[in-house]
mmCIF file as gemmi writes it, N, C-alpha and C atoms, coordinates in Angstrom:
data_model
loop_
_atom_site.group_PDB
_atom_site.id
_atom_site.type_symbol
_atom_site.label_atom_id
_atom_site.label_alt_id
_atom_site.label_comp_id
_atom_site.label_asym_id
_atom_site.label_entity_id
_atom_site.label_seq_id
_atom_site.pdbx_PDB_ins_code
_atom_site.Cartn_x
_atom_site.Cartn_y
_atom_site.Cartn_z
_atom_site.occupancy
_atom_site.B_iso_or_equiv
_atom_site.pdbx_formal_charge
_atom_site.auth_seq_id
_atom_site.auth_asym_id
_atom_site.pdbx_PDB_model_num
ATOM 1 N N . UNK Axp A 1 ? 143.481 130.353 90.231 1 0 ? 1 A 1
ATOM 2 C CA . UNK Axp A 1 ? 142.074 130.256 90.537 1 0 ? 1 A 1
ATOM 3 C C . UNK Axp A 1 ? 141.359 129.293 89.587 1 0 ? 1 A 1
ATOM 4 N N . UNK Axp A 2 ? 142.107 129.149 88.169 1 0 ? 2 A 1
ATOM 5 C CA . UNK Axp A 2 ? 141.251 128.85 87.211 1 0 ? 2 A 1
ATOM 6 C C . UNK Axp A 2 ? 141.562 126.912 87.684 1 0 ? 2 A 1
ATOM 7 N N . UNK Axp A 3 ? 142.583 126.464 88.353 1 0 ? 3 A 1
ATOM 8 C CA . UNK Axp A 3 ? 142.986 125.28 88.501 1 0 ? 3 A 1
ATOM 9 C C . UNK Axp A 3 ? 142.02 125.021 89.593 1 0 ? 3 A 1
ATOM 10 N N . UNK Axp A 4 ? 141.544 125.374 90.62 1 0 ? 4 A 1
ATOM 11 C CA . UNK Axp A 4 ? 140.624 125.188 91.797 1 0 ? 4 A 1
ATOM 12 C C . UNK Axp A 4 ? 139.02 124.896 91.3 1 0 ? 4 A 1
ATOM 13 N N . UNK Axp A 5 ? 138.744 125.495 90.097 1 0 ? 5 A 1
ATOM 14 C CA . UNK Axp A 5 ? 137.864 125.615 89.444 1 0 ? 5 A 1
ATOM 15 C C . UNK Axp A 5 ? 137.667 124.247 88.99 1 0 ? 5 A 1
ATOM 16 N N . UNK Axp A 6 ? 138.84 123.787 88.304 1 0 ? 6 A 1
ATOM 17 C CA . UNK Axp A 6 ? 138.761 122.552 87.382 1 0 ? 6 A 1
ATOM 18 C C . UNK Axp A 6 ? 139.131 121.341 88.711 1 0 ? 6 A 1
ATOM 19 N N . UNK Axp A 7 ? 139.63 121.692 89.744 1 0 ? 7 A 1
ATOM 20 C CA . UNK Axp A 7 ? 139.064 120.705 91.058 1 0 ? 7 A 1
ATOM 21 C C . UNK Axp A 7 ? 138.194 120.314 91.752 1 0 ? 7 A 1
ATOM 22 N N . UNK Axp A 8 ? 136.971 121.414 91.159 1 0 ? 8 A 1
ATOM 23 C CA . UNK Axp A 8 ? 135.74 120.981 91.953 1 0 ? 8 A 1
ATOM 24 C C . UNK Axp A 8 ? 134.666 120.248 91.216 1 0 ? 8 A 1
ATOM 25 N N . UNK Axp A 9 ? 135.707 119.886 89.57 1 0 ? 9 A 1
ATOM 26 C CA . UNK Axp A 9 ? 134.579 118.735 89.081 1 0 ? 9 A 1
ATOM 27 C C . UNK Axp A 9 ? 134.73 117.749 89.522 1 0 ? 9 A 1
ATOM 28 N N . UNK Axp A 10 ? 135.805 116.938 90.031 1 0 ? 10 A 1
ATOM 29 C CA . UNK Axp A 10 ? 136.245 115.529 90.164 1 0 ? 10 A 1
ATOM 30 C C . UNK Axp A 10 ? 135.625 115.316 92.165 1 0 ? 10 A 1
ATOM 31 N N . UNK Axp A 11 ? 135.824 116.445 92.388 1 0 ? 11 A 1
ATOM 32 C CA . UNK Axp A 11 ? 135.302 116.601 93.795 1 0 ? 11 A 1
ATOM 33 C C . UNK Axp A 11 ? 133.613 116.412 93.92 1 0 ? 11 A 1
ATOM 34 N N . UNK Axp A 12 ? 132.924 116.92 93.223 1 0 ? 12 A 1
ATOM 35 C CA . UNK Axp A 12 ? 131.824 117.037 92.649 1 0 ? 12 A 1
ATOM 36 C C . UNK Axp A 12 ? 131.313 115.509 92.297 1 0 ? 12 A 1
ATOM 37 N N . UNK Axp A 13 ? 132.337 114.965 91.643 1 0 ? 13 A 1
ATOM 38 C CA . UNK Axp A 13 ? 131.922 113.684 91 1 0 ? 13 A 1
ATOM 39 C C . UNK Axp A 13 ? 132.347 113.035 92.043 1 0 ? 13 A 1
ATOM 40 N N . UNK Axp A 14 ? 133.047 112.976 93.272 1 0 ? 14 A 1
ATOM 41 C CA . UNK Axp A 14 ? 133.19 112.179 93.756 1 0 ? 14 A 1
ATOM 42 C C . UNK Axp A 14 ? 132.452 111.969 95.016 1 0 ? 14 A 1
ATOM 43 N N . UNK Axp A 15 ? 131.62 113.253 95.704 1 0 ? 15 A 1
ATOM 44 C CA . UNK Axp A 15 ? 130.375 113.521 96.232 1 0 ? 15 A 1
ATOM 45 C C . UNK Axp A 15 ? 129.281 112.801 95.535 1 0 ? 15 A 1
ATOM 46 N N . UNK Axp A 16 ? 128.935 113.214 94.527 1 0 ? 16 A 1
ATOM 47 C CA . UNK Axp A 16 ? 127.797 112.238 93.957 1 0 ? 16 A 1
ATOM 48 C C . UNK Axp A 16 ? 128.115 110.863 94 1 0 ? 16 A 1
ATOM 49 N N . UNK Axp A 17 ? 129.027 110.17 93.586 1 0 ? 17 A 1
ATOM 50 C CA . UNK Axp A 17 ? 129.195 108.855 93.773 1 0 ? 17 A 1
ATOM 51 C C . UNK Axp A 17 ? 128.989 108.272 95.052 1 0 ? 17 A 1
ATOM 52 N N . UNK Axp A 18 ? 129.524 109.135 96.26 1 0 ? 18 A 1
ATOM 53 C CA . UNK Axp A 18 ? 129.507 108.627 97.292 1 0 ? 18 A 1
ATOM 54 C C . UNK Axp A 18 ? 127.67 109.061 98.206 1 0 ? 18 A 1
ATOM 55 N N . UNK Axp A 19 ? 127.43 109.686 97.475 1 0 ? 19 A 1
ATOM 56 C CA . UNK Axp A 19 ? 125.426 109.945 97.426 1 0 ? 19 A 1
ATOM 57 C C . UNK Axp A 19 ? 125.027 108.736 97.1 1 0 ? 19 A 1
ATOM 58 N N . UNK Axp A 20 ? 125.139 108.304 95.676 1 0 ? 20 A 1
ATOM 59 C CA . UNK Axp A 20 ? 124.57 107.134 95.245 1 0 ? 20 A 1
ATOM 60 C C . UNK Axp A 20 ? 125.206 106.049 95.855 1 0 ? 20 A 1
ATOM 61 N N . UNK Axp A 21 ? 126.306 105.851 95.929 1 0 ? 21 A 1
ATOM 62 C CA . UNK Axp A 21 ? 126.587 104.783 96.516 1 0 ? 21 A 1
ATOM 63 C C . UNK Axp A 21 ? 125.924 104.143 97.85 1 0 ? 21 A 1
ATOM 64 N N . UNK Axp A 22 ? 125.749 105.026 98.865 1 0 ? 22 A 1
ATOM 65 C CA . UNK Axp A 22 ? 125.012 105.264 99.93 1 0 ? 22 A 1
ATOM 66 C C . UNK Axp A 22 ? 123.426 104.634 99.419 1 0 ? 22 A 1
ATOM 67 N N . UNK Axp A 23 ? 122.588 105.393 98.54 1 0 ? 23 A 1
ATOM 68 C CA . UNK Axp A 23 ? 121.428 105.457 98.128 1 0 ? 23 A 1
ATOM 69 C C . UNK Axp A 23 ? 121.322 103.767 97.877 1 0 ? 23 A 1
ATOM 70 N N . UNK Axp A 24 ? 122.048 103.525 96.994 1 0 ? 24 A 1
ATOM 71 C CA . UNK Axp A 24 ? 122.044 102.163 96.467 1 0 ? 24 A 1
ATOM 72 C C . UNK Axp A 24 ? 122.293 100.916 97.414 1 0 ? 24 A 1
ATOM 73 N N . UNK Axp A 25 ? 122.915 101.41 98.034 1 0 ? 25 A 1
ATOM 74 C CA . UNK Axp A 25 ? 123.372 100.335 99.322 1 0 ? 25 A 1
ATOM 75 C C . UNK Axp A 25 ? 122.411 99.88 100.764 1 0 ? 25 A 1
ATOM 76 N N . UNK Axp A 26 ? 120.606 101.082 100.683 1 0 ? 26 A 1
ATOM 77 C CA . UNK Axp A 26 ? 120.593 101.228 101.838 1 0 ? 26 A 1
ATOM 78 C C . UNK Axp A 26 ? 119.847 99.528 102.033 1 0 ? 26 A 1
ATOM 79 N N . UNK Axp A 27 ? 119.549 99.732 102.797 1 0 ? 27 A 1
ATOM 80 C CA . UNK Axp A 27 ? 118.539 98.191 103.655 1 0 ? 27 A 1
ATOM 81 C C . UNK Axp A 27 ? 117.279 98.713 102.91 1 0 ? 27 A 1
ATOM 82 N N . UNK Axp A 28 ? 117.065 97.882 102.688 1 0 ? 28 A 1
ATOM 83 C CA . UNK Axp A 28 ? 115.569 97.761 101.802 1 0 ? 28 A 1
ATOM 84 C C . UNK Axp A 28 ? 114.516 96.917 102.29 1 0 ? 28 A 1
ATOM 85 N N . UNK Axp A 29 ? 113.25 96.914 102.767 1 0 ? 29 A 1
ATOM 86 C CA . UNK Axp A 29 ? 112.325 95.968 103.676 1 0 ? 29 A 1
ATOM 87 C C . UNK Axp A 29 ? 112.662 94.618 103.155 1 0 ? 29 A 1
ATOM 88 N N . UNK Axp A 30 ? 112.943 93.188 104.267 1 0 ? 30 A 1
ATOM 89 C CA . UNK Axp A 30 ? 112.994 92.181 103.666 1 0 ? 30 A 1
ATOM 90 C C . UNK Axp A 30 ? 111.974 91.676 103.386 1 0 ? 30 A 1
ATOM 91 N N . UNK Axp A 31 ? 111.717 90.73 102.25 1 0 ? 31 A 1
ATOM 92 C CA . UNK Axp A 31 ? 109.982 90.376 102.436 1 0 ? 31 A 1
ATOM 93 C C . UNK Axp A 31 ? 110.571 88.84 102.334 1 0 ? 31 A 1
ATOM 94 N N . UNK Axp A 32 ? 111.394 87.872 103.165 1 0 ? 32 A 1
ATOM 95 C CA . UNK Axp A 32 ? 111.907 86.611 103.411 1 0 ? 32 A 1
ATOM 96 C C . UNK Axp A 32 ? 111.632 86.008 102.079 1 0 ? 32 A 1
ATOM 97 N N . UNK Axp A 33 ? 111.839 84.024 102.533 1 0 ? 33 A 1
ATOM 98 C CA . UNK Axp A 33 ? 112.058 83.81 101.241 1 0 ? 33 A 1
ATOM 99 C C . UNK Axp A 33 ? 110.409 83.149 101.15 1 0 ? 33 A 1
ATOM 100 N N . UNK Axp A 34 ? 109.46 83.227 101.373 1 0 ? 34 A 1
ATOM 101 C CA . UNK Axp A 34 ? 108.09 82.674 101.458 1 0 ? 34 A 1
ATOM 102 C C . UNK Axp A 34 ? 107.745 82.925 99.43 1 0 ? 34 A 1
ATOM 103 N N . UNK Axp A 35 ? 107.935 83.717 98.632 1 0 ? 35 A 1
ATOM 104 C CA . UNK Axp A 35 ? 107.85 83.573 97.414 1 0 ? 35 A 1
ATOM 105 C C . UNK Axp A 35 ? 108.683 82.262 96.779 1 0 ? 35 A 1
ATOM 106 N N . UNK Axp A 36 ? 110.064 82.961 96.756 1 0 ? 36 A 1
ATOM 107 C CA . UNK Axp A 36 ? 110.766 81.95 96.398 1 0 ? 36 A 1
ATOM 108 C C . UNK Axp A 36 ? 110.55 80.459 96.314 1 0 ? 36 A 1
ATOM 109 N N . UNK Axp A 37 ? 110.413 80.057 97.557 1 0 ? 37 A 1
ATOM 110 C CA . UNK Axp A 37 ? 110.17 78.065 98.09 1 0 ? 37 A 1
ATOM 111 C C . UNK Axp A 37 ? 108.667 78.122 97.927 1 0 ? 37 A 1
ATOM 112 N N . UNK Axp A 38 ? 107.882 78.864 97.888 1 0 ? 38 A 1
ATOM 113 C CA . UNK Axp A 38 ? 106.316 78.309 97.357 1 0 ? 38 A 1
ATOM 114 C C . UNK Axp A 38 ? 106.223 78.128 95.703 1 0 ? 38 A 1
ATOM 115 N N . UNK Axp A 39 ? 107.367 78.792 95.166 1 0 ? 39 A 1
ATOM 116 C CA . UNK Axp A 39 ? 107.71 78.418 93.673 1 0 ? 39 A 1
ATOM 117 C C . UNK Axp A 39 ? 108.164 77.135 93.334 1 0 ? 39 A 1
ATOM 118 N N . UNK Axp A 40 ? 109.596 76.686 94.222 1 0 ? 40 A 1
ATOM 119 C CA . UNK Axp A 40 ? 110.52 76.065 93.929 1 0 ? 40 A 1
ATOM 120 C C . UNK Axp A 40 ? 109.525 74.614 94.596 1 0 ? 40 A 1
ATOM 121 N N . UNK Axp A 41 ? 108.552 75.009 95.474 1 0 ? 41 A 1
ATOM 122 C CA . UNK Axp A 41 ? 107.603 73.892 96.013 1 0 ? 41 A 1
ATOM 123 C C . UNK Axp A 41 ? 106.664 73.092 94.702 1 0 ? 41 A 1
ATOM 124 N N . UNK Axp A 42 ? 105.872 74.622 94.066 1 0 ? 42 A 1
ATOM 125 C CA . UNK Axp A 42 ? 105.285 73.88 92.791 1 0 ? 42 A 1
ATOM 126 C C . UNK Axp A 42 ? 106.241 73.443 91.378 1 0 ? 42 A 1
ATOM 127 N N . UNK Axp A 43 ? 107.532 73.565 91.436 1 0 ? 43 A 1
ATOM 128 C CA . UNK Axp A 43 ? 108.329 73.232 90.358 1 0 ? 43 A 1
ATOM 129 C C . UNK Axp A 43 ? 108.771 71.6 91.07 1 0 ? 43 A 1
ATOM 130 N N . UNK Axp A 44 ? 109.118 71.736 91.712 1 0 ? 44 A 1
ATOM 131 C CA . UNK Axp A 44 ? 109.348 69.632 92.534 1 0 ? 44 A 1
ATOM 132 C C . UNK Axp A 44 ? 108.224 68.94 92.279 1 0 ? 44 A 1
ATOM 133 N N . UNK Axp A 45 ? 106.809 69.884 91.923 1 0 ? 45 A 1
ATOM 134 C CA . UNK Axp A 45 ? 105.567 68.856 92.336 1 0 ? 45 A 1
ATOM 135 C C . UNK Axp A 45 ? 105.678 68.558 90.879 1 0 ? 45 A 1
ATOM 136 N N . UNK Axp A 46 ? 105.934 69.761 89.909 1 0 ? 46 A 1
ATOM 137 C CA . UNK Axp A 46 ? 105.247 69.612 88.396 1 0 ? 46 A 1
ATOM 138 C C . UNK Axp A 46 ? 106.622 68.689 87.594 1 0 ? 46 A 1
ATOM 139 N N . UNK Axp A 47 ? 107.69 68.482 88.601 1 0 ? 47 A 1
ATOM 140 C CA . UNK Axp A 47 ? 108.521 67.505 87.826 1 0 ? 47 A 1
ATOM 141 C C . UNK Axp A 47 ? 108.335 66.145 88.433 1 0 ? 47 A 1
ATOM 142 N N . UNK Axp A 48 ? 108.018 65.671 89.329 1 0 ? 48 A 1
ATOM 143 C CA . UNK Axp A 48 ? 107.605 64.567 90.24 1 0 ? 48 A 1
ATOM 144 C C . UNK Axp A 48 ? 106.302 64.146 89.492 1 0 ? 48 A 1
ATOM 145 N N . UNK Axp A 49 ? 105.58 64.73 88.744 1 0 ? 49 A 1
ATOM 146 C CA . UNK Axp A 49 ? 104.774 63.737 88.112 1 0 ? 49 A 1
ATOM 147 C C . UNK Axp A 49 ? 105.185 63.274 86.304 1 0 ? 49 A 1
ATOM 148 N N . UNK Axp A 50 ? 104.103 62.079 86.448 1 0 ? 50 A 1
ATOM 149 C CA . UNK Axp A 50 ? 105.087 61.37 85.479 1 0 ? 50 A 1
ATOM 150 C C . UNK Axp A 50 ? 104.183 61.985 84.357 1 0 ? 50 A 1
ATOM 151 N N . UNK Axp A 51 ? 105.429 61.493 82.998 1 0 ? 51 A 1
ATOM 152 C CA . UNK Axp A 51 ? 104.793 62.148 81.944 1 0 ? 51 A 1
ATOM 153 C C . UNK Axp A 51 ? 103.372 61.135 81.508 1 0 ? 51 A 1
ATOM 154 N N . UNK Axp A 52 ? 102.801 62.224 80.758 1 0 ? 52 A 1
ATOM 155 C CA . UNK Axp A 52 ? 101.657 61.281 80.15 1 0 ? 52 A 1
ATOM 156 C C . UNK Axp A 52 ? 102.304 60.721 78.336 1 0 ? 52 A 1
ATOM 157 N N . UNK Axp A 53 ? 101.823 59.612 78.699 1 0 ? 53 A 1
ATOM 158 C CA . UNK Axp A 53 ? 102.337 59.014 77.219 1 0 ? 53 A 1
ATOM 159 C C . UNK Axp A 53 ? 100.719 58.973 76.199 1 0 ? 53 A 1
């Protein structure tokens, strides 16, 4: 009995992992890439001008 006992930690742990794993994995709202390229838009502009001497 006492060995069944010490089977239901790894069982245990392997339920939770497969909880989180799940949790961690789900689809998350996309919010596209409209941040991203309005960044990467003002970083082309602020290297495209010339330096001031």
């Amino acid at each position: 009995m006492a060995a069944l006992v010490w089977l239901l930690i790894p069982l245990g742990a392997a339920v939770g992992a497969g909880l989180w794993g799940s949790w961690a994995n789900r689809t998350r709202k996309a919010r596209g890439d409209g941040p991203e390229l309005d960044g990467y838009a003002r970083f082309r502009a602020a290297m495209e001008k010339s330096p001031r001497a």
